[in-house]
C-alpha positions, 0 to 999 in steps of 0.5 A: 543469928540462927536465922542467918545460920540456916540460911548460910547451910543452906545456901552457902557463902552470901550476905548471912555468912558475911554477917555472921563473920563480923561477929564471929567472937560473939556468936553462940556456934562456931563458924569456918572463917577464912577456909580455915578449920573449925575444930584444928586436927579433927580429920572427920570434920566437913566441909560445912560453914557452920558447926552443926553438934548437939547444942546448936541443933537443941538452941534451933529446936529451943528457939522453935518451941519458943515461937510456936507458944507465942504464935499458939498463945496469940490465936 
């Protein structure tokens, strides 16, 4: 699901953000639907589709380090 979460801060509305939003009660981030607000009141919120905080910035970097051992452990 993160993969489809890249792609949708990159690029936006699409395929992976339609994705991501029919499982939206099983994802491990939260996701803007329907223009709707993330966090309801927080005047600092962006405009992103995802919401990029510290646990979803760690699981990236967790699921790196995760793929780099096995592509090191395979040469």
């Amino acid at each position: 699901m993160y993969y489809y979460a890249i792609n949708v801060l990159k690029h936006g509305q699409g395929s992976s953000y339609n994705r991501l939003n029919a499982k939206s009660n099983i994802l491990p981030f939260k996701i803007k639907q329907n223009n709707t607000f993330i966090d309801e009141g927080d005047v600092s919120e962006l405009s992103f589709l995802i919401k990029v905080d510290d646990k979803f910035v760690l699981d990236c970097v967790n699921i790196s380090e995760s793929v780099s051992d096995i592509i090191e452990n395979r040469t």
